[in-house]
C-alpha positions as a Markdown table, in Angstrom:
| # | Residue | x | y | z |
|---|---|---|---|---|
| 1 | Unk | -3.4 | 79.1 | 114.0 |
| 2 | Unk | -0.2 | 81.0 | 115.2 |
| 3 | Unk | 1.6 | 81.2 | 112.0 |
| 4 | Unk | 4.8 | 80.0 | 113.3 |
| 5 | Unk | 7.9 | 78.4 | 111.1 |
| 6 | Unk | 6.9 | 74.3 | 111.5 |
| 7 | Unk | 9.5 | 71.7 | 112.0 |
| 8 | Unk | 7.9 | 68.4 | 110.8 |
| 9 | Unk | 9.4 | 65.3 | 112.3 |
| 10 | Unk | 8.7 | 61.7 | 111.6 |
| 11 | Unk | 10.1 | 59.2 | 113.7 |
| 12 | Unk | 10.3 | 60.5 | 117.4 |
| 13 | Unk | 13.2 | 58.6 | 118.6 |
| 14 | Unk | 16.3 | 59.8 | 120.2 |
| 15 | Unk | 18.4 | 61.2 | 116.5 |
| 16 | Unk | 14.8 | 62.8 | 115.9 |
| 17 | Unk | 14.9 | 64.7 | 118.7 |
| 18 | Unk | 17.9 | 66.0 | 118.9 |
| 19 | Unk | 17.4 | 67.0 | 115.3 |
| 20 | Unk | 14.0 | 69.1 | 116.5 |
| 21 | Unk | 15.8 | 70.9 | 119.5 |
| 22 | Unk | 18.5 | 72.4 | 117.2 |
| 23 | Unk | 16.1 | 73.7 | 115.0 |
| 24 | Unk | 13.1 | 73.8 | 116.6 |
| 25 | Unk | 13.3 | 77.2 | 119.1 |
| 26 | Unk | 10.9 | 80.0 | 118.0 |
| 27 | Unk | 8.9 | 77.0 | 115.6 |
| 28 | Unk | 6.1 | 74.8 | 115.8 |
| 29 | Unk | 7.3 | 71.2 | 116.0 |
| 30 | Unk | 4.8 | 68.4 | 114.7 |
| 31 | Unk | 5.6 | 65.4 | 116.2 |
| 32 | Unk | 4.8 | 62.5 | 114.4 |
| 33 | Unk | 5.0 | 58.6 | 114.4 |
| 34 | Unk | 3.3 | 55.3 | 113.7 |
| 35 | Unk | 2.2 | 55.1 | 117.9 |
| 36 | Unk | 0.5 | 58.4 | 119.1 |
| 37 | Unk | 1.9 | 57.4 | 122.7 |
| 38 | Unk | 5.4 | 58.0 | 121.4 |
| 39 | Unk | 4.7 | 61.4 | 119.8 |
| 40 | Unk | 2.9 | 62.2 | 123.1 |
| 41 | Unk | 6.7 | 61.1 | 125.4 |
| 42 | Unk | 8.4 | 63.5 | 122.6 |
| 43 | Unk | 6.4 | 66.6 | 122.9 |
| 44 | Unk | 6.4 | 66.4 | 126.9 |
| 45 | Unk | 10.0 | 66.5 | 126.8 |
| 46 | Unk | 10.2 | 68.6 | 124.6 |
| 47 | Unk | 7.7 | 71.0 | 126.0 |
| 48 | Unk | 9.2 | 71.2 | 128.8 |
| 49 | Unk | 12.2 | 72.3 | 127.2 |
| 50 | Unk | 10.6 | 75.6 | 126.5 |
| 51 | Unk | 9.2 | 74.2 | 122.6 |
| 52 | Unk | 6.2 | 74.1 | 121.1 |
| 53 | Unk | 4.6 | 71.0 | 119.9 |
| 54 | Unk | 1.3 | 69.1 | 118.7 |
| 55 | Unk | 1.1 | 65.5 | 118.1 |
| 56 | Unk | -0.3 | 63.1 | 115.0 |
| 57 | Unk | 0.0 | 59.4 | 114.8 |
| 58 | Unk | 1.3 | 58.8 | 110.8 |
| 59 | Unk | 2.3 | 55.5 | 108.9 |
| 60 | Unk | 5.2 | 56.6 | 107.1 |
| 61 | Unk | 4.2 | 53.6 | 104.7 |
| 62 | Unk | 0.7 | 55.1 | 103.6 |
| 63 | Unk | 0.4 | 57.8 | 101.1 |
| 64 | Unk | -3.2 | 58.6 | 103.0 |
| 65 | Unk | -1.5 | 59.4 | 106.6 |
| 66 | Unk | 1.5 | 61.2 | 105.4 |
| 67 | Unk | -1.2 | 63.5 | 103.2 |
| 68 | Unk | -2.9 | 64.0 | 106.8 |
| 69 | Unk | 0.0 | 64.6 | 108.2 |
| 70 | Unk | 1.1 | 67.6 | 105.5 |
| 71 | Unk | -2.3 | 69.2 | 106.4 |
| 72 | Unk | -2.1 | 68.7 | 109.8 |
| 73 | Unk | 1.3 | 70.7 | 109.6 |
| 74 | Unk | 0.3 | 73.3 | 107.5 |
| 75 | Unk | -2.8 | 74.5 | 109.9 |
| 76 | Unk | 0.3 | 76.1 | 112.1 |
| 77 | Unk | 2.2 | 78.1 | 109.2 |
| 78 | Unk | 4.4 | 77.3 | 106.3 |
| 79 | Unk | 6.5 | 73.6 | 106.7 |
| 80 | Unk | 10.5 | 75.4 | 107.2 |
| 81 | Unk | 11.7 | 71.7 | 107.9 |
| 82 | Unk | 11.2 | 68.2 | 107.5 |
| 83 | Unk | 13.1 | 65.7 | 109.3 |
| 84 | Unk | 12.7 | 61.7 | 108.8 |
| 85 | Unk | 13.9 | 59.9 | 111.9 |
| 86 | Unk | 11.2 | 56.7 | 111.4 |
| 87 | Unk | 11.4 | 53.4 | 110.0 |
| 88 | Unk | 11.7 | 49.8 | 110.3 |
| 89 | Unk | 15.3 | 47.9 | 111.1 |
| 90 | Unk | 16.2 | 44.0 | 109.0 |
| 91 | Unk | 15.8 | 42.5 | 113.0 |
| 92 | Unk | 11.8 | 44.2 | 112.9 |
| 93 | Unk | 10.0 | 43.7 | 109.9 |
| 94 | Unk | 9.4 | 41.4 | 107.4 |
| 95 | Unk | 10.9 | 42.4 | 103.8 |
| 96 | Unk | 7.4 | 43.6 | 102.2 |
| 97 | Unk | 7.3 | 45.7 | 105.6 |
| 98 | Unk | 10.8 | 47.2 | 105.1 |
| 99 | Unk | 10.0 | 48.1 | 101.5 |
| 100 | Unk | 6.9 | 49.4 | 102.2 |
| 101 | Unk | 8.1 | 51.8 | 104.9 |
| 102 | Unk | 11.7 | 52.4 | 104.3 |
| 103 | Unk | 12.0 | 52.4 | 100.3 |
| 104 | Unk | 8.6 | 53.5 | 99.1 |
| 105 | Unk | 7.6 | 55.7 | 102.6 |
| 106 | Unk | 10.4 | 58.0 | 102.4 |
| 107 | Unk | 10.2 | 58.8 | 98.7 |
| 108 | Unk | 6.1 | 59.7 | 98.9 |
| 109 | Unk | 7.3 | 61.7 | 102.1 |
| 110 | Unk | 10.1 | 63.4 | 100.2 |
| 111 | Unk | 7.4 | 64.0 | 97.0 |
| 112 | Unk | 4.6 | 65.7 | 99.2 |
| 113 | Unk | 6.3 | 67.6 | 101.6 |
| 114 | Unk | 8.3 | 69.0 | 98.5 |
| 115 | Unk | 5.3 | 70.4 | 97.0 |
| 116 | Unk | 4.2 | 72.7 | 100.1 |
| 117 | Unk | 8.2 | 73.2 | 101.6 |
| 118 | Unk | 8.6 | 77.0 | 102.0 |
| 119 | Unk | 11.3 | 79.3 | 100.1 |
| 120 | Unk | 14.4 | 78.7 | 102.0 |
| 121 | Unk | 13.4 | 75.7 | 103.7 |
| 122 | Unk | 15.3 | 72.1 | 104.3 |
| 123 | Unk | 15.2 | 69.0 | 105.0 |
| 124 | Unk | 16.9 | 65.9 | 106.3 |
| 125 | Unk | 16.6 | 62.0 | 105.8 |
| 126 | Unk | 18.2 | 59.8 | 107.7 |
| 127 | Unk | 19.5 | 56.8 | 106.4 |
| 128 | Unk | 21.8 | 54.2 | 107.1 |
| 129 | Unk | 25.4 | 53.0 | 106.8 |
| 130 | Unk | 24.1 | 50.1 | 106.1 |
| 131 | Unk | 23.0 | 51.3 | 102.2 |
| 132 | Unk | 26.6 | 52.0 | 101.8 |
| 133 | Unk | 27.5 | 48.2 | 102.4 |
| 134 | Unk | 25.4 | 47.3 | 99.0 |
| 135 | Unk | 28.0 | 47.1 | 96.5 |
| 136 | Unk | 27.8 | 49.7 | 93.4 |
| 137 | Unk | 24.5 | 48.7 | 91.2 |
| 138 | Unk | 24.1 | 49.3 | 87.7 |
| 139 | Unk | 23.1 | 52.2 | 86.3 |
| 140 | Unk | 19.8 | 50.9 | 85.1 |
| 141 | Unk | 18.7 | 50.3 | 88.4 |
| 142 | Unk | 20.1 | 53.6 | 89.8 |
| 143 | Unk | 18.2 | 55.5 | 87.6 |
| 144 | Unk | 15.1 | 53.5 | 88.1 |
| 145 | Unk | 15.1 | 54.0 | 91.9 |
| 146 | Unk | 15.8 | 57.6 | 91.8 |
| 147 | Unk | 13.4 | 58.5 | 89.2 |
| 148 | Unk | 10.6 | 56.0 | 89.0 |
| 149 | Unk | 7.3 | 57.3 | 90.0 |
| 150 | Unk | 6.8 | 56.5 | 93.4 |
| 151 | Unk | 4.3 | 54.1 | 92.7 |
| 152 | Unk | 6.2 | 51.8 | 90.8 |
| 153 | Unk | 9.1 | 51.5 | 93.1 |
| 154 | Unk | 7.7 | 48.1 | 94.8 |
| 155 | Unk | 7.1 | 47.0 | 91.4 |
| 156 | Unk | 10.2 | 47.0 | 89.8 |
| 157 | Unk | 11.3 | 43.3 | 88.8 |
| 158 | Unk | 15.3 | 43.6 | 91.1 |
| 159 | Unk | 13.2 | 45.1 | 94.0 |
| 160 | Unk | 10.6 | 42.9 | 93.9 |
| 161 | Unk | 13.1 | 39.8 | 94.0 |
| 162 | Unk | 14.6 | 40.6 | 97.0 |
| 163 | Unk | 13.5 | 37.6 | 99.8 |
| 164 | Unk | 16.5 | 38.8 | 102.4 |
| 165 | Unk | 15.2 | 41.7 | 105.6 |
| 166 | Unk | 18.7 | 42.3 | 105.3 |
| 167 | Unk | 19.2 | 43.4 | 101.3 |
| 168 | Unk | 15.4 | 44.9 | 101.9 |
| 169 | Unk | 17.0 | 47.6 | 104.0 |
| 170 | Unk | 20.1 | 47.7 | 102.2 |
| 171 | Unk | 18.3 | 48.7 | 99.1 |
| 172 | Unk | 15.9 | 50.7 | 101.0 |
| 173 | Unk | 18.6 | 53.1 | 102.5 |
| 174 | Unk | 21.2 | 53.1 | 98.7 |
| 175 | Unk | 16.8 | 54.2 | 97.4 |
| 176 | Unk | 16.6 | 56.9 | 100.0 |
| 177 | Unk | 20.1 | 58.8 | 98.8 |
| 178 | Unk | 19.1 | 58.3 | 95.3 |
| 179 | Unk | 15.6 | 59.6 | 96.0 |
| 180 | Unk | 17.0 | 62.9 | 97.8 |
| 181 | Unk | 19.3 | 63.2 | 94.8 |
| 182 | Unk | 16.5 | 63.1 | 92.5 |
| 183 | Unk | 14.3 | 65.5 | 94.8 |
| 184 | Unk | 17.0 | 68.3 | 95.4 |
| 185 | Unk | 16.4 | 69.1 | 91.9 |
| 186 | Unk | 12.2 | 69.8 | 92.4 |
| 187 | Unk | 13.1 | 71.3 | 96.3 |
| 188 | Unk | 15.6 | 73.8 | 94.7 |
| 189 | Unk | 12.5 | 75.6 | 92.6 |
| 190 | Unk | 11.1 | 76.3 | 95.7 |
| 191 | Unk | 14.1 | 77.3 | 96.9 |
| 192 | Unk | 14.6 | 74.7 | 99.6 |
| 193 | Unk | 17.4 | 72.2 | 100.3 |
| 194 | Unk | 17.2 | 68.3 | 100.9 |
| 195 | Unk | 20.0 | 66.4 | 102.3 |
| 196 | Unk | 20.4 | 62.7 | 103.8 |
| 197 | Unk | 22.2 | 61.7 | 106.5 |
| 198 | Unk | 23.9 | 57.9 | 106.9 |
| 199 | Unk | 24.6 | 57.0 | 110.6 |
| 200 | Unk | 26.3 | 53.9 | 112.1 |
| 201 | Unk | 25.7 | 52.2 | 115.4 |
| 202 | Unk | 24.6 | 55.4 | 117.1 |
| 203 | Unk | 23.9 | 54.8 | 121.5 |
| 204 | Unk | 19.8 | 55.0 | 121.5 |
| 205 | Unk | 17.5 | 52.7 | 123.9 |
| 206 | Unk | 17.3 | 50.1 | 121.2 |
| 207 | Unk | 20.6 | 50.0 | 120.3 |
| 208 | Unk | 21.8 | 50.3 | 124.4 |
| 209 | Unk | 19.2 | 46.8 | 124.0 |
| 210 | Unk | 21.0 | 45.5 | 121.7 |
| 211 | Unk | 24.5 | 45.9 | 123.2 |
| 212 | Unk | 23.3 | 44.1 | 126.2 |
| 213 | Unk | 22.0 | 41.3 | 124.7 |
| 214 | Unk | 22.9 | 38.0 | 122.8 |
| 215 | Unk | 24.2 | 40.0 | 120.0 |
| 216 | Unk | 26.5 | 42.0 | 122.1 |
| 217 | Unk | 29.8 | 40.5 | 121.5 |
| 218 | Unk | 29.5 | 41.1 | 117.9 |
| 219 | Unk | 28.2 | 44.7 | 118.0 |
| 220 | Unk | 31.2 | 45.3 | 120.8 |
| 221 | Unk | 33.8 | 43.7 | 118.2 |
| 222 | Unk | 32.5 | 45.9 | 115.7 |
| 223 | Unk | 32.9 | 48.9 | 117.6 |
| 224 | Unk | 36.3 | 48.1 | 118.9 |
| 225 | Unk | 37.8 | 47.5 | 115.6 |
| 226 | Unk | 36.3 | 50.5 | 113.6 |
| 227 | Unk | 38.7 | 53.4 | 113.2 |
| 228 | Unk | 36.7 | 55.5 | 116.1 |
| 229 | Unk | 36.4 | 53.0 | 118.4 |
| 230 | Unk | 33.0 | 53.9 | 119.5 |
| 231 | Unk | 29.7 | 53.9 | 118.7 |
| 232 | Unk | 28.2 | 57.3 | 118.3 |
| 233 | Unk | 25.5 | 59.6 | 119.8 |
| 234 | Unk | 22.0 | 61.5 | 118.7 |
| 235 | Unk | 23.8 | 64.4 | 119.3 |
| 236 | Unk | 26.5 | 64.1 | 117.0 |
| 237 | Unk | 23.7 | 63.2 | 113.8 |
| 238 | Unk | 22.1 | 66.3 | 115.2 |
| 239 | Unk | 24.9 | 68.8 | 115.3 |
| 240 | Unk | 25.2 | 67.6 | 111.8 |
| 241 | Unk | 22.0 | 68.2 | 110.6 |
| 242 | Unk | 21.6 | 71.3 | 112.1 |
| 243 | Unk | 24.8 | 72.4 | 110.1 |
| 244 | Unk | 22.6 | 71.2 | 107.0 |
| 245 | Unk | 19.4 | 73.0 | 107.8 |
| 246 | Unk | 21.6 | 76.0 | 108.8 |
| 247 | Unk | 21.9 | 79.4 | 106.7 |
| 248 | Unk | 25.6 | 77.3 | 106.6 |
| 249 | Unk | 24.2 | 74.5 | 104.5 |
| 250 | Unk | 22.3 | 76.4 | 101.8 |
| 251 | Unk | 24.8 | 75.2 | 99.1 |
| 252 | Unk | 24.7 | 71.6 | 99.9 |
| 253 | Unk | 22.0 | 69.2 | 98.6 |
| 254 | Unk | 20.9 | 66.3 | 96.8 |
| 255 | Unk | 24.0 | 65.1 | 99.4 |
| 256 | Unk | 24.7 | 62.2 | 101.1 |
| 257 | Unk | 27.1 | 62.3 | 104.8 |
| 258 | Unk | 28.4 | 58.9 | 106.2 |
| 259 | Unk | 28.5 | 60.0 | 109.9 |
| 260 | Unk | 29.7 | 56.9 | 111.4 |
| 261 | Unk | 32.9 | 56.6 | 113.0 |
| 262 | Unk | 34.7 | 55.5 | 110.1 |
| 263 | Unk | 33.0 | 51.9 | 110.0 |
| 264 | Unk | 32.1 | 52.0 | 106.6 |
| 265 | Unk | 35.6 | 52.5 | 105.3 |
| 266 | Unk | 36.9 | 49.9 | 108.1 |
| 267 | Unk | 33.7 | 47.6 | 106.0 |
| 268 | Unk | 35.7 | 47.5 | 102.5 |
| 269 | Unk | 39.2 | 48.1 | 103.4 |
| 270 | Unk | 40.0 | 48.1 | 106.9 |
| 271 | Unk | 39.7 | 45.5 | 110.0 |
| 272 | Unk | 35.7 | 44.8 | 109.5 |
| 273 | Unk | 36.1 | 43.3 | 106.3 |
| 274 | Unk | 35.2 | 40.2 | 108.1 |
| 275 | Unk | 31.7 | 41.7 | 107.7 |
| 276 | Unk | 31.4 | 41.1 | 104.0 |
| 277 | Unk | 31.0 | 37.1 | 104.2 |
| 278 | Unk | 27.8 | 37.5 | 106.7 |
| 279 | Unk | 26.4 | 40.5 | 104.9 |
């Protein structure tokens, strides 16, 4: 229509956005997720902020809706950016649910958009801390979930054995940094970059939910003992990944960047190790 530079993003929460704004001026933003009326609060804030936005309800878990949602983005110019803010959390979904969004989602996301991602384009996934908590697997299984076709993910006997929300999301999120692995290598003959980012506890509504609630005195335990002391905000994931989608980043991808707080490294060796016997 206008011919812009398009900024995809999936998942219109509050990392999403503050993704969008720091690459966004001068582009055409899709904003897409699973409920319409969410995409629809997005692009009215963001509109008026002085960006330009259109709208499309997408199932990150559907090969169908994420192909509409590639044409949808290309009737605006060529895709410059793809950012995936969306999926389901262990306290959401069921496992199949988590799998099917989460695991197998991202990687038909990653394997379409990498087909029409324009020379000198990037793109970001965000992920979880949480995959970093799964101890090492073997190599077998590595392999398997970076390179199987995308259709065979769900099938493969260790992923389809998994009965715990909690290891469904762990495996989901270790599947999403091995997929971008895997995919840096096909984005980089179109000359494009695709990174993933692993937040902690970062301060959105949910998470401002959940520190208010009957969870809170663990999540405010948690916080107090990791090395930062804090939880983090959308604006810290997004000064991040703006540094990655930057002419800055162009040497960095197939990466993976732990951006939260230190919790991770508190997880294994530090005052949260207490963590390991409930996860």
């Amino acid at each position: 229509m206008n011919n812009k530079d398009v900024v995809v993003l999936l998942g219109t929460g509050s990392i999403g956005q503050a993704i969008a704004r720091r690459v966004g001026a001068g582009k055409h933003i899709v904003l897409a997720d699973l409920k319409q009326e969410n995409a629809e609060v997005a692009a009215k804030i963001l509109e008026n902020a002085g960006f330009e936005t259109s709208t499309v309800a997408t199932d990150l878990g559907s090969r169908d809706s994420i192909l509409k949602l590639v044409e949808h983005s290309q009737k605006f110019g060529p895709v410059k950016n793809l950012i995936n803010a969306a999926g389901v959390s262990p306290s959401q979904a069921s496992v199949a649910d988590i799998l099917r969004v989460d695991l197998y989602g991202t990687a038909v996301l990653l394997e379409e958009f990498g087909k029409i991602i324009s020379e000198g384009g990037s793109g970001v996934v965000i992920s979880s801390q949480s995959g970093h908590r799964l101890p090492a697997l073997p190599e077998e299984q590595n392999e398997q979930l970076a390179v199987s076709a995308v259709e065979e993910l769900l099938n493969l006997p260790f992923i389809k054995a998994i009965t715990d929300t909690l290891k469904a999301y762990q495996y989901s999120k270790r599947c999403n940094v091995l997929r971008v692995m895997y995919e840096a290598t096909r984005w980089g003959k179109r000359g494009a970059t695709i990174n993933s980012i692993s937040p902690g506890i970062i301060i959105t509504p949910l998470a401002n939910d959940e520190l208010h609630g009957p969870r809170a005195e663990g999540y405010l335990k948690m916080l107090r003992l990791c090395p930062a002391g804090r939880a983090g905000t959308p604006d810290e994931v997004g000064d991040m990944a703006e540094f990655l989608m930057s002419s800055r980043g162009r040497w960095i991808s197939g990466s993976d960047f732990l951006i939260d707080g230190g919790t991770t490294a508190s997880y294994w060796y530090g005052d949260l190790q207490y963590l390991k016997v409930t996860h």
